[in-house]
mmCIF file of the N, C-alpha and C atoms, coordinates in Angstrom:
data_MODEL
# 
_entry.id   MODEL 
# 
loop_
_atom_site.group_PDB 
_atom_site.id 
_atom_site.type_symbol 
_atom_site.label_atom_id 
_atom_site.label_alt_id 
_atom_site.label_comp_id 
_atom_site.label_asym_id 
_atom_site.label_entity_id 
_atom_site.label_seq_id 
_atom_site.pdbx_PDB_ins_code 
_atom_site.Cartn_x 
_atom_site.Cartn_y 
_atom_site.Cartn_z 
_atom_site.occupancy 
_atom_site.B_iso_or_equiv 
_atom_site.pdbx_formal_charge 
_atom_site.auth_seq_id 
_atom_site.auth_comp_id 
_atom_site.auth_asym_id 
_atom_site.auth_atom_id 
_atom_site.pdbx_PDB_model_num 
ATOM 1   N N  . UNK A 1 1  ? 95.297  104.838 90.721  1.00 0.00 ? 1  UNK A N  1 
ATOM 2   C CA . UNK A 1 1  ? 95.165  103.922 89.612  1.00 0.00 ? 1  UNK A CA 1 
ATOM 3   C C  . UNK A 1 1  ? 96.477  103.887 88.828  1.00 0.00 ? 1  UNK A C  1 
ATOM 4   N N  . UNK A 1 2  ? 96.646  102.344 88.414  1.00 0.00 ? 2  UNK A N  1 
ATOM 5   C CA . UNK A 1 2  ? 97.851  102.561 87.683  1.00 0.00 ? 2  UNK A CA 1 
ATOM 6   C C  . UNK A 1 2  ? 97.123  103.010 86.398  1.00 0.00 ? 2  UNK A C  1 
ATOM 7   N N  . UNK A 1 3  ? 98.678  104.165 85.927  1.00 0.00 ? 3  UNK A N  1 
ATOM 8   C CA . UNK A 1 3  ? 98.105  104.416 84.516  1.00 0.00 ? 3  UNK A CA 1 
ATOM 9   C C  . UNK A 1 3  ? 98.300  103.759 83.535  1.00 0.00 ? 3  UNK A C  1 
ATOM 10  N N  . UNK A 1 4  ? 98.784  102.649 83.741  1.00 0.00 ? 4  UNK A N  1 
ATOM 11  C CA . UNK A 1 4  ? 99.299  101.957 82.427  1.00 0.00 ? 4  UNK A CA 1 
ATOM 12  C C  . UNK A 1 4  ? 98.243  100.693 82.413  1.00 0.00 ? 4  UNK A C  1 
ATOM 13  N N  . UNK A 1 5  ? 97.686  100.224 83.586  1.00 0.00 ? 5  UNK A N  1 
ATOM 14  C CA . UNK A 1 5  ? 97.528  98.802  83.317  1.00 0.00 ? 5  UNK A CA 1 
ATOM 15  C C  . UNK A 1 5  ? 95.425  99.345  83.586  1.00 0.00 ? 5  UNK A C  1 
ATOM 16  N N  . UNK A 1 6  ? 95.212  100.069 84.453  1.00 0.00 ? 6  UNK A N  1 
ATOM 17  C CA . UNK A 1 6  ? 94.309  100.628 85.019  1.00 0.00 ? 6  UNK A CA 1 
ATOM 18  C C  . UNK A 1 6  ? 93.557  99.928  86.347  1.00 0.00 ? 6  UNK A C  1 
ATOM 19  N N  . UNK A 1 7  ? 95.021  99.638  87.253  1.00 0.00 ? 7  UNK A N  1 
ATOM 20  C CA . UNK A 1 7  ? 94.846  99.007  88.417  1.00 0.00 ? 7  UNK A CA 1 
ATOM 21  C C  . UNK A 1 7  ? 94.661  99.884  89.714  1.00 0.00 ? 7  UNK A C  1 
ATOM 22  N N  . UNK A 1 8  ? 93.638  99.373  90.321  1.00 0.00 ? 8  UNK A N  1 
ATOM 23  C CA . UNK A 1 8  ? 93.192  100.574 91.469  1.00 0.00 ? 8  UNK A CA 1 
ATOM 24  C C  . UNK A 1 8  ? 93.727  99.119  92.792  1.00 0.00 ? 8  UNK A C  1 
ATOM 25  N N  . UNK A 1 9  ? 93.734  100.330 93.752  1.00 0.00 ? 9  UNK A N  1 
ATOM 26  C CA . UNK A 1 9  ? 93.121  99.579  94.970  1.00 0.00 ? 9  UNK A CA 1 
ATOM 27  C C  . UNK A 1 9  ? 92.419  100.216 96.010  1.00 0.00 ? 9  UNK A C  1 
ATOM 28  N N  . UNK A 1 10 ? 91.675  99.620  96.672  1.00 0.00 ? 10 UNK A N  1 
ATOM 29  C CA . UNK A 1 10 ? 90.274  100.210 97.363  1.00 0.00 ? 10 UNK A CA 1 
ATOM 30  C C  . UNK A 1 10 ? 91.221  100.869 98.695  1.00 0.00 ? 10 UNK A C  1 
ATOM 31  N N  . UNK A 1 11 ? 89.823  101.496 98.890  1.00 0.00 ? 11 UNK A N  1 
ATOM 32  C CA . UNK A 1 11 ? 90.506  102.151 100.377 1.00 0.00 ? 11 UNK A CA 1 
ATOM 33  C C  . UNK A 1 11 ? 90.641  101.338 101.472 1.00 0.00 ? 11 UNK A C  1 
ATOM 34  N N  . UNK A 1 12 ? 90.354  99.860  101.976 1.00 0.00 ? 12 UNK A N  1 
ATOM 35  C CA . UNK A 1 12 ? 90.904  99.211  102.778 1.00 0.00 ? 12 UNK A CA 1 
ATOM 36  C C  . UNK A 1 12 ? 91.733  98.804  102.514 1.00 0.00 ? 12 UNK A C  1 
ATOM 37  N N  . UNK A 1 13 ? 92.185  98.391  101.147 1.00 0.00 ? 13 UNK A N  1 
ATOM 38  C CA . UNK A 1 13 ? 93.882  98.059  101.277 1.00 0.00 ? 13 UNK A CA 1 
ATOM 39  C C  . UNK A 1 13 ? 94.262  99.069  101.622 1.00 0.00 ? 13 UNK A C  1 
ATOM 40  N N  . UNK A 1 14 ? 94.178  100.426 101.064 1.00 0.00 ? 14 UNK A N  1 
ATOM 41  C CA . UNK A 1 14 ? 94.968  101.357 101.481 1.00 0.00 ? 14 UNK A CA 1 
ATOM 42  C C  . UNK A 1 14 ? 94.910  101.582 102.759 1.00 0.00 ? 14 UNK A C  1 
ATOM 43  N N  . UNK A 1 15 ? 93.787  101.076 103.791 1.00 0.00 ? 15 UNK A N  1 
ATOM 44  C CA . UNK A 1 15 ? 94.130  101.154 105.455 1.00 0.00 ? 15 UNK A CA 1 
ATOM 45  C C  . UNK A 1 15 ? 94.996  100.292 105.752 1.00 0.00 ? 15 UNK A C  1 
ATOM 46  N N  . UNK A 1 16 ? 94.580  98.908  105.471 1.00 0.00 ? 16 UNK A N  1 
ATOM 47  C CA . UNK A 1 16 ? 95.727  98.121  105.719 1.00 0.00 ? 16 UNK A CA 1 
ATOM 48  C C  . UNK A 1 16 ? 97.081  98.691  105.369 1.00 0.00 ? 16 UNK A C  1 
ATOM 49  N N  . UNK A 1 17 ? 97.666  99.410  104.308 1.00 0.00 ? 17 UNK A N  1 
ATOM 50  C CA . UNK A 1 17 ? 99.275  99.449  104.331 1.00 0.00 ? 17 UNK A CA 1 
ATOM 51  C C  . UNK A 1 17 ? 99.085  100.779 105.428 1.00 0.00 ? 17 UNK A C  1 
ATOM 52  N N  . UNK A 1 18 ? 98.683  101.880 105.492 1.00 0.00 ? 18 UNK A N  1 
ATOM 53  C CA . UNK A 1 18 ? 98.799  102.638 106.590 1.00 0.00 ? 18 UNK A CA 1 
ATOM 54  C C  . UNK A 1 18 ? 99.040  101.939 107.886 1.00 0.00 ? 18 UNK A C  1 
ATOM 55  N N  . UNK A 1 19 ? 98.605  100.972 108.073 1.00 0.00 ? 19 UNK A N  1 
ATOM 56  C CA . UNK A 1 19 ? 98.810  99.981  109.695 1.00 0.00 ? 19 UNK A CA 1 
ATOM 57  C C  . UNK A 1 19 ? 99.931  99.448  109.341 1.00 0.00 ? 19 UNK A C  1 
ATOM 58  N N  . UNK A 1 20 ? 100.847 99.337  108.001 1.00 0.00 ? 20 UNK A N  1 
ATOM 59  C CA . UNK A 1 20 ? 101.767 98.658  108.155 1.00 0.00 ? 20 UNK A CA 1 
ATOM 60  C C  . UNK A 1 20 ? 101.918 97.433  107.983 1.00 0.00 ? 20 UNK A C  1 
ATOM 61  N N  . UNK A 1 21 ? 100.444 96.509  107.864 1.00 0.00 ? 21 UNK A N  1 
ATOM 62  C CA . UNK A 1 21 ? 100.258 95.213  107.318 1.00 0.00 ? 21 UNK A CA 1 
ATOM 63  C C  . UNK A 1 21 ? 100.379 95.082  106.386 1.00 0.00 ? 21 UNK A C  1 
ATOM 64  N N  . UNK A 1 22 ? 100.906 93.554  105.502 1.00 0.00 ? 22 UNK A N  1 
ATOM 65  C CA . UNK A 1 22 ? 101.190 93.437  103.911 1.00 0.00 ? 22 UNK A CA 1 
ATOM 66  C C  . UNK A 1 22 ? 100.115 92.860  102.901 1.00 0.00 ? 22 UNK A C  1 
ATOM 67  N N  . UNK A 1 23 ? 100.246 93.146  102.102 1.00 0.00 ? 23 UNK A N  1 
ATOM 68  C CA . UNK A 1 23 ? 99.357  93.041  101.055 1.00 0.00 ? 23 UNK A CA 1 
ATOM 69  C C  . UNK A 1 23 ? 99.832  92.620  99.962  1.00 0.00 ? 23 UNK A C  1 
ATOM 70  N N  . UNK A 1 24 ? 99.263  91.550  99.273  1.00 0.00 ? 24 UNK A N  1 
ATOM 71  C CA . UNK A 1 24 ? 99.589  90.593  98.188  1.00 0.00 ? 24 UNK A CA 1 
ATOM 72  C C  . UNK A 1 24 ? 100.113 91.901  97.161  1.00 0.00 ? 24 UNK A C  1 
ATOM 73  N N  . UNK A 1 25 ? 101.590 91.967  96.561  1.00 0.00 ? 25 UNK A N  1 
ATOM 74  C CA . UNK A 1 25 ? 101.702 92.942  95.569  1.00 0.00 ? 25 UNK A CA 1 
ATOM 75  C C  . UNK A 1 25 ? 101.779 92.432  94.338  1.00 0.00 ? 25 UNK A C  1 
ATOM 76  N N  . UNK A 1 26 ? 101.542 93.496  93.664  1.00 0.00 ? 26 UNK A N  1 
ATOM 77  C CA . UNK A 1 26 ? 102.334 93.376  91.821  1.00 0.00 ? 26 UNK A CA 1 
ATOM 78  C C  . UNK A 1 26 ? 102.506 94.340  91.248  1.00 0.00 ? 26 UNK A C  1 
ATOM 79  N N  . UNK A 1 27 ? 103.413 94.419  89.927  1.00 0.00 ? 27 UNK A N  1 
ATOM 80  C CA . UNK A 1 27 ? 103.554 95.020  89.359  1.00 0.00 ? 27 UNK A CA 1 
ATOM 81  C C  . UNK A 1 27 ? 102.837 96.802  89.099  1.00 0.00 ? 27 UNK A C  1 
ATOM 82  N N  . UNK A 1 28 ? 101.370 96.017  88.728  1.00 0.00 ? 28 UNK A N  1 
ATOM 83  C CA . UNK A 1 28 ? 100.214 96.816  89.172  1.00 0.00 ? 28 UNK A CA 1 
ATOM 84  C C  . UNK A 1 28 ? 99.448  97.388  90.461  1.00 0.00 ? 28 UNK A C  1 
ATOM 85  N N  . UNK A 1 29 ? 99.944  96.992  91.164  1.00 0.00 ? 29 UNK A N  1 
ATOM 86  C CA . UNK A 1 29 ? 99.510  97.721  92.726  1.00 0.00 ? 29 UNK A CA 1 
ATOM 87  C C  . UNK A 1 29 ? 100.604 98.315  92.838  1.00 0.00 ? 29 UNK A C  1 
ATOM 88  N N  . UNK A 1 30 ? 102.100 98.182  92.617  1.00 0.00 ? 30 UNK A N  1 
ATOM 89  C CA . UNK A 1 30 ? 102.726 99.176  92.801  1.00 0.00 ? 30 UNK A CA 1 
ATOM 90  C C  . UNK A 1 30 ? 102.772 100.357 92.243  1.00 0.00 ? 30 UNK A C  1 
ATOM 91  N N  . UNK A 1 31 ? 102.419 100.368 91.400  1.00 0.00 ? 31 UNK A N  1 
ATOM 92  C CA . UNK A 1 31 ? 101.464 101.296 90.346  1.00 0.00 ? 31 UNK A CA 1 
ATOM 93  C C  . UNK A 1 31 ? 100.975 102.338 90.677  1.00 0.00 ? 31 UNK A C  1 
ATOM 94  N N  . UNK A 1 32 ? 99.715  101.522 91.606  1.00 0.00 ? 32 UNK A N  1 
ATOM 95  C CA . UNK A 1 32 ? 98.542  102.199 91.594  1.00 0.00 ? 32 UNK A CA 1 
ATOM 96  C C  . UNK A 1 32 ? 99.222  103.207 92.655  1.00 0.00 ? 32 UNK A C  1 
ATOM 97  N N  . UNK A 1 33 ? 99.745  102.052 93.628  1.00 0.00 ? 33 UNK A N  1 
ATOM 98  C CA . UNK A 1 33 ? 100.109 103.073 94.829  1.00 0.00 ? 33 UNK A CA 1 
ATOM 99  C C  . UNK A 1 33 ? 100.821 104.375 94.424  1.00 0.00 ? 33 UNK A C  1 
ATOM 100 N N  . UNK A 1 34 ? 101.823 104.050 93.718  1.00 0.00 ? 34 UNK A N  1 
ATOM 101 C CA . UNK A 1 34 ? 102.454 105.187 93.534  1.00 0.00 ? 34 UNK A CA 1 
ATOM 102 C C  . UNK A 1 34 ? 102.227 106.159 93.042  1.00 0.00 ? 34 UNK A C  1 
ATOM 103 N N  . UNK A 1 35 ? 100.990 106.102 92.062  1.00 0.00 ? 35 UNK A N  1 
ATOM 104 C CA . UNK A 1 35 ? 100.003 107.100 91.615  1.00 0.00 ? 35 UNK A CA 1 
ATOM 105 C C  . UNK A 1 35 ? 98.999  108.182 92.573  1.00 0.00 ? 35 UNK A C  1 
ATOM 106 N N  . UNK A 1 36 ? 98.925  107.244 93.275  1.00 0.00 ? 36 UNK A N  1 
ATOM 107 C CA . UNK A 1 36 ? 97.745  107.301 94.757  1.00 0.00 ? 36 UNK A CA 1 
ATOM 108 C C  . UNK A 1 36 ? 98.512  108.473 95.365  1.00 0.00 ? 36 UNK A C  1 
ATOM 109 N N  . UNK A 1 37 ? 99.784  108.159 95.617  1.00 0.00 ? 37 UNK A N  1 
ATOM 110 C CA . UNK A 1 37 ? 100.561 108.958 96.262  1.00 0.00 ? 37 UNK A CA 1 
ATOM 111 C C  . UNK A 1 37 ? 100.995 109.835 95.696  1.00 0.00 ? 37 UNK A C  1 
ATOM 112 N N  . UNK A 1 38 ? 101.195 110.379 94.605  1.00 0.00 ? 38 UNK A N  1 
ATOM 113 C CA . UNK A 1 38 ? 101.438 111.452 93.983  1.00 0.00 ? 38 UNK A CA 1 
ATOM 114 C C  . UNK A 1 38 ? 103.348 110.988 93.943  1.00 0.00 ? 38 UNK A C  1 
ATOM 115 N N  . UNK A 1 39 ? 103.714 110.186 93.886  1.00 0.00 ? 39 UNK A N  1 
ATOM 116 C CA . UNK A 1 39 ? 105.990 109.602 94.270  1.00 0.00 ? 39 UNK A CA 1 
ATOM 117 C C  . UNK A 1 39 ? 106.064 108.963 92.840  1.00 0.00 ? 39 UNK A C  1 
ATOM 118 N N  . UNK A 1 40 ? 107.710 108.773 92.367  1.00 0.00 ? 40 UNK A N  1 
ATOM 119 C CA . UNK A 1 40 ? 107.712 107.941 91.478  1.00 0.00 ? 40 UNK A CA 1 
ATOM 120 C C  . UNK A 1 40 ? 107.511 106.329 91.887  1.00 0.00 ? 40 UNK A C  1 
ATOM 121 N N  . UNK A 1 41 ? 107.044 105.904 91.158  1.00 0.00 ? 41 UNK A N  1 
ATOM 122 C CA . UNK A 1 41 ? 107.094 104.699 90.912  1.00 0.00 ? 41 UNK A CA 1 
ATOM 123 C C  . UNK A 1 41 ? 108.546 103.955 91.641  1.00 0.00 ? 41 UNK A C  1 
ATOM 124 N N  . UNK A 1 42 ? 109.801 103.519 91.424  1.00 0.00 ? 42 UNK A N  1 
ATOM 125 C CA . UNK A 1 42 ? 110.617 103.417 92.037  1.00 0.00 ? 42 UNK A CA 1 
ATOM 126 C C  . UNK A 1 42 ? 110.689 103.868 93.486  1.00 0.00 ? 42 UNK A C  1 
ATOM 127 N N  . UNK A 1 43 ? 110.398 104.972 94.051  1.00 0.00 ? 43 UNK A N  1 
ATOM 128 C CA . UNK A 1 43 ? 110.534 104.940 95.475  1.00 0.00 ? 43 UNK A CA 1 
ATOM 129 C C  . UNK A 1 43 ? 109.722 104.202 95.963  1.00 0.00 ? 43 UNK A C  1 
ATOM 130 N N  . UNK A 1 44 ? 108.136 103.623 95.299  1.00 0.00 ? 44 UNK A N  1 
ATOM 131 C CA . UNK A 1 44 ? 107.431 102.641 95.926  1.00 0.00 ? 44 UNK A CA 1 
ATOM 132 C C  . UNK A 1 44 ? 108.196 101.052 95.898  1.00 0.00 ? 44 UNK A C  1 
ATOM 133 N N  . UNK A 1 45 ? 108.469 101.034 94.886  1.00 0.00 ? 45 UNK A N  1 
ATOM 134 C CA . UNK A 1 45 ? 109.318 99.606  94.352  1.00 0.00 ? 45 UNK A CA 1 
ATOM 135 C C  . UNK A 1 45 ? 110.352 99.752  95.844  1.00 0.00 ? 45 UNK A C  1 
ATOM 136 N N  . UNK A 1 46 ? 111.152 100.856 95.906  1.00 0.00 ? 46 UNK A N  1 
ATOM 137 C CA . UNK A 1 46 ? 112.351 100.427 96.757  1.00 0.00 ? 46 UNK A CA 1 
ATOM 138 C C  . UNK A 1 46 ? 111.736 100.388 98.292  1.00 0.00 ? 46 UNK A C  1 
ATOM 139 N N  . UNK A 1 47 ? 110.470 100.991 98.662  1.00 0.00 ? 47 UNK A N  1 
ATOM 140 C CA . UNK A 1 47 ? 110.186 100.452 99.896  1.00 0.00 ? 47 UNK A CA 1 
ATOM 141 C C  . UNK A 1 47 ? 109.478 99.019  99.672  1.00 0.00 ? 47 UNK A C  1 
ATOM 142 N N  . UNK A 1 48 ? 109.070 98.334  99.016  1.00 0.00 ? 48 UNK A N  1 
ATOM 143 C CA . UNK A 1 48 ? 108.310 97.392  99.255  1.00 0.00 ? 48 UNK A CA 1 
ATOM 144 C C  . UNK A 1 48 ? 109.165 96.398  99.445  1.00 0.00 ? 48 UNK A C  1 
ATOM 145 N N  . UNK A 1 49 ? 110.353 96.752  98.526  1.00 0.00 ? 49 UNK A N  1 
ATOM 146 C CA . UNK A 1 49 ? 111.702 95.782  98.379  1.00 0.00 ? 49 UNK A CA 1 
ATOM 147 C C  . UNK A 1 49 ? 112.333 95.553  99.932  1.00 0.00 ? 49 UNK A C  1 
ATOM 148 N N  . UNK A 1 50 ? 112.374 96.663  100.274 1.00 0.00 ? 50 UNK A N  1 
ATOM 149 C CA . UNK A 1 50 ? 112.885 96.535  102.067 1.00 0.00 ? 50 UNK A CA 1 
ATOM 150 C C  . UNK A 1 50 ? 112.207 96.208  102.613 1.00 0.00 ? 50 UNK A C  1 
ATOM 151 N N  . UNK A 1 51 ? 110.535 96.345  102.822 1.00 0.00 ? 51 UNK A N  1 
ATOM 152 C CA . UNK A 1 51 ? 109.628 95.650  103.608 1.00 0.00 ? 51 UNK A CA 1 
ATOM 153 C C  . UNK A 1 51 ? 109.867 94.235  102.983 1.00 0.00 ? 51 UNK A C  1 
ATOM 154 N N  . UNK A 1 52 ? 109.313 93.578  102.207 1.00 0.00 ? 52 UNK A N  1 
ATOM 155 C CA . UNK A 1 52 ? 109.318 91.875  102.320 1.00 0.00 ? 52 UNK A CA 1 
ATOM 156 C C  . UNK A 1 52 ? 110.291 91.400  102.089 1.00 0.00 ? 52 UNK A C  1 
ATOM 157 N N  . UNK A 1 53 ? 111.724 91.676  101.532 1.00 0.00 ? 53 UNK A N  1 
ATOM 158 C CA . UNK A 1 53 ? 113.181 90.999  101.822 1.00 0.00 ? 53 UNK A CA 1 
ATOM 159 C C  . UNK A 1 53 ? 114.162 91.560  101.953 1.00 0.00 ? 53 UNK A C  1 
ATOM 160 N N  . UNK A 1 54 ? 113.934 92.317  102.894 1.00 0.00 ? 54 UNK A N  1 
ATOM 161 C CA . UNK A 1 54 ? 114.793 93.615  103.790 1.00 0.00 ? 54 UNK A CA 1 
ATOM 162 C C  . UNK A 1 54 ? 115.675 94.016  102.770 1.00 0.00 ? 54 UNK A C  1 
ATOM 163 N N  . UNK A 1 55 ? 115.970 94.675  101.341 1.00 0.00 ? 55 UNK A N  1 
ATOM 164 C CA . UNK A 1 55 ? 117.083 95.281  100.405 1.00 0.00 ? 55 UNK A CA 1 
ATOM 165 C C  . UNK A 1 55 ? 116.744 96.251  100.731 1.00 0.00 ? 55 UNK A C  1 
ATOM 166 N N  . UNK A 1 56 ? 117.857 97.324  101.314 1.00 0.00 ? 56 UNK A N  1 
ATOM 167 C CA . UNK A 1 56 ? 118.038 98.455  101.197 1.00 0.00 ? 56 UNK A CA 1 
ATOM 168 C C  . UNK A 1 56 ? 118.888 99.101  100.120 1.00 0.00 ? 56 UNK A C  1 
ATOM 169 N N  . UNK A 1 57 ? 117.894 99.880  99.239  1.00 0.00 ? 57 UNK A N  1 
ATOM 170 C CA . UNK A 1 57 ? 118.163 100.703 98.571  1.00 0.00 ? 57 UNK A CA 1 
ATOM 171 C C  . UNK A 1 57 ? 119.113 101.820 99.180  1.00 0.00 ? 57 UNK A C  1 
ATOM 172 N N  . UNK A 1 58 ? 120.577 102.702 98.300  1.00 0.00 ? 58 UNK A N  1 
ATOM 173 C CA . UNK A 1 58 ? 121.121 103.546 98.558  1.00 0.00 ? 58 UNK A CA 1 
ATOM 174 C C  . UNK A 1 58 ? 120.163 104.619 98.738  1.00 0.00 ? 58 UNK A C  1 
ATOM 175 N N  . UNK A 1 59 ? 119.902 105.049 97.729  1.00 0.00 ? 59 UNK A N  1 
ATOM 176 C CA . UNK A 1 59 ? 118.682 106.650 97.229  1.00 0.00 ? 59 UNK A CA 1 
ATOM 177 C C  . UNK A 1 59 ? 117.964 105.965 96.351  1.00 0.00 ? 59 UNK A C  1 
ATOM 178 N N  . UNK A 1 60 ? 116.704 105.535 96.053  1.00 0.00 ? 60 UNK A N  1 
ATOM 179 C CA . UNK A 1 60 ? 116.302 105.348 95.422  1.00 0.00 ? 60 UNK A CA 1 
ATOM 180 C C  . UNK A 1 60 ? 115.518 106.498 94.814  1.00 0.00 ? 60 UNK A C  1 
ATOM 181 N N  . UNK A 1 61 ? 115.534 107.569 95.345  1.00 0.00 ? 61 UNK A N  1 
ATOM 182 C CA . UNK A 1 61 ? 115.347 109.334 94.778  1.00 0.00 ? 61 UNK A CA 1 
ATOM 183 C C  . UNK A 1 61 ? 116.282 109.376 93.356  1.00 0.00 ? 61 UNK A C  1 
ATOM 184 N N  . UNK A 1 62 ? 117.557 108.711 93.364  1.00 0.00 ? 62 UNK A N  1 
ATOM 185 C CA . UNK A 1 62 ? 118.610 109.091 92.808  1.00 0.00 ? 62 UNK A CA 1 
ATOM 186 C C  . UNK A 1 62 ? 118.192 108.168 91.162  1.00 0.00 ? 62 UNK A C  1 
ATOM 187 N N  . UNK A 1 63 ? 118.475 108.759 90.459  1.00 0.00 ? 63 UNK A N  1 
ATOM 188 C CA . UNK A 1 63 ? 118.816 107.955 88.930  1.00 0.00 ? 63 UNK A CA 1 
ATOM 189 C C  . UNK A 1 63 ? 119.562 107.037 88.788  1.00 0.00 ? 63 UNK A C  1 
ATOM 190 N N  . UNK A 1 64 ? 119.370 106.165 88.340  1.00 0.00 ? 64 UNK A N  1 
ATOM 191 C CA . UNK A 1 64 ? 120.201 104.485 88.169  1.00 0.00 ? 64 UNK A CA 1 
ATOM 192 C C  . UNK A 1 64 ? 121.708 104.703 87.870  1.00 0.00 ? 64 UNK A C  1 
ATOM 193 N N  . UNK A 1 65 ? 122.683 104.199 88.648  1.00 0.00 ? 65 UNK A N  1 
ATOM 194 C CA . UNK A 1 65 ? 123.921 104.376 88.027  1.00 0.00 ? 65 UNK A CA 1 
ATOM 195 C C  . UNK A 1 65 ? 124.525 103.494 86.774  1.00 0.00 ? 65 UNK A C  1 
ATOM 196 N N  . UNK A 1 66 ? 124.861 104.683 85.293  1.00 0.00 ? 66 UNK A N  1 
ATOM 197 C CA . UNK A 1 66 ? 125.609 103.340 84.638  1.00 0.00 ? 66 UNK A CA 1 
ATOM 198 C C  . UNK A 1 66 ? 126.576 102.176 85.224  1.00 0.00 ? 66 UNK A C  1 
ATOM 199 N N  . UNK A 1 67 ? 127.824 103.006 86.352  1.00 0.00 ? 67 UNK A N  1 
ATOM 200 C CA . UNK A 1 67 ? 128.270 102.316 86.547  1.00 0.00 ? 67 UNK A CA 1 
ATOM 201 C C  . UNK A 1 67 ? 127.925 101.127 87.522  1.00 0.00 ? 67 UNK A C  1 
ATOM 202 N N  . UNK A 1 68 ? 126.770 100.887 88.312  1.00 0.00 ? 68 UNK A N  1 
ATOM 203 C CA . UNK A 1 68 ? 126.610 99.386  89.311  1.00 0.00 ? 68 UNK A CA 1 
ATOM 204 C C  . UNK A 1 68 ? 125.374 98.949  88.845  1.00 0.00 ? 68 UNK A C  1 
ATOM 205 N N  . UNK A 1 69 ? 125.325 99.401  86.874  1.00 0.00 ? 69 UNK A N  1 
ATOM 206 C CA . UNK A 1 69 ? 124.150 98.489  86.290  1.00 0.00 ? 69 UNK A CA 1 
ATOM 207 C C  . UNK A 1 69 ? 123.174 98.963  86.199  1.00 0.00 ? 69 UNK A C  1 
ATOM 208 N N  . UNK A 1 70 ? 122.848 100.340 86.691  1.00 0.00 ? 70 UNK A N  1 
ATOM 209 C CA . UNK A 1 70 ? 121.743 100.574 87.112  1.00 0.00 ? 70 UNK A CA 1 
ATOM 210 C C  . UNK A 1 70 ? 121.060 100.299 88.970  1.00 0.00 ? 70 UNK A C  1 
ATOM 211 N N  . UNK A 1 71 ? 121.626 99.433  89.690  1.00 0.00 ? 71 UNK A N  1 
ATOM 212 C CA . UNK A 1 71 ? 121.366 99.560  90.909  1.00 0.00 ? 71 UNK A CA 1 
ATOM 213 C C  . UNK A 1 71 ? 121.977 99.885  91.951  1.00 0.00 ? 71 UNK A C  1 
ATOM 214 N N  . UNK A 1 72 ? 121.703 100.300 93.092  1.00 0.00 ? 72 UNK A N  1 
ATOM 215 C CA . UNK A 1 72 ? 122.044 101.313 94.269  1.00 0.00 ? 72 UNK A CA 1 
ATOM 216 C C  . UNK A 1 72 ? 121.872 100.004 95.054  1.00 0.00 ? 72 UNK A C  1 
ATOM 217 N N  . UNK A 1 73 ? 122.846 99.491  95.765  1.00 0.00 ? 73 UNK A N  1 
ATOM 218 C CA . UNK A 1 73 ? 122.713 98.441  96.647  1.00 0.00 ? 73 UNK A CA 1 
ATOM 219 C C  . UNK A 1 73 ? 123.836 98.720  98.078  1.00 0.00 ? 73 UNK A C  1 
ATOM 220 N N  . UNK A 1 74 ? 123.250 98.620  98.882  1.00 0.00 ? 74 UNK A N  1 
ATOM 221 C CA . UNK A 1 74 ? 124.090 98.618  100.448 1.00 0.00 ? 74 UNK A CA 1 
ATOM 222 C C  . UNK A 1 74 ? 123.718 97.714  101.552 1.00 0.00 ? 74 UNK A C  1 
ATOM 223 N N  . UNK A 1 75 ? 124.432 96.843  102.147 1.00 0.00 ? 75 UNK A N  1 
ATOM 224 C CA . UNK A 1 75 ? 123.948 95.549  103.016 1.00 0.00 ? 75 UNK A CA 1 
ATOM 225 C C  . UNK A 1 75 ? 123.283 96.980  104.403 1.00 0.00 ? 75 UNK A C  1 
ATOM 226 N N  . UNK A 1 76 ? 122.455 95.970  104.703 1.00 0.00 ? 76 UNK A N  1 
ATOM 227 C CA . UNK A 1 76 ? 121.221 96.291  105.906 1.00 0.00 ? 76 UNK A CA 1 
ATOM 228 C C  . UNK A 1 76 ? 122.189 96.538  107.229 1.00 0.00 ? 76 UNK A C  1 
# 
């Protein structure tokens, strides 16, 4: 569940992303997931980002750099 908004998602979505199939996201499902999973928030953001418009994140483990704005960016 997200903790902020109090967005769940059921356990067949959660089969579906285990198979690797996509699922309508937001804000709040990324959320939830990342709750679900016990990860920050951001490492869910930076895989979902590479699954539906292939951005690969540098580390998204890593803390935002002042210097590139805050983002970690490297072509695919």
């Amino acid at each position: 569940m997200d903790p902020e908004t109090g967005t769940t998602i059921s356990r067949s979505t959660g089969g579906i992303l285990v198979t690797g199939s996509r699922i309508k996201i937001t804000p709040e499902v990324l959320g939830a997931i990342a709750t679900g999973l016990g990860v920050p928030l951001r490492l869910v953001q930076a895989a979902a980002a590479e699954q539906y418009v292939g951005l690969v994140l540098g580390d998204p483990a890593a803390p935002p750099s002042a210097s590139a704005g805050g983002r970690h960016l490297e072509e695919k």
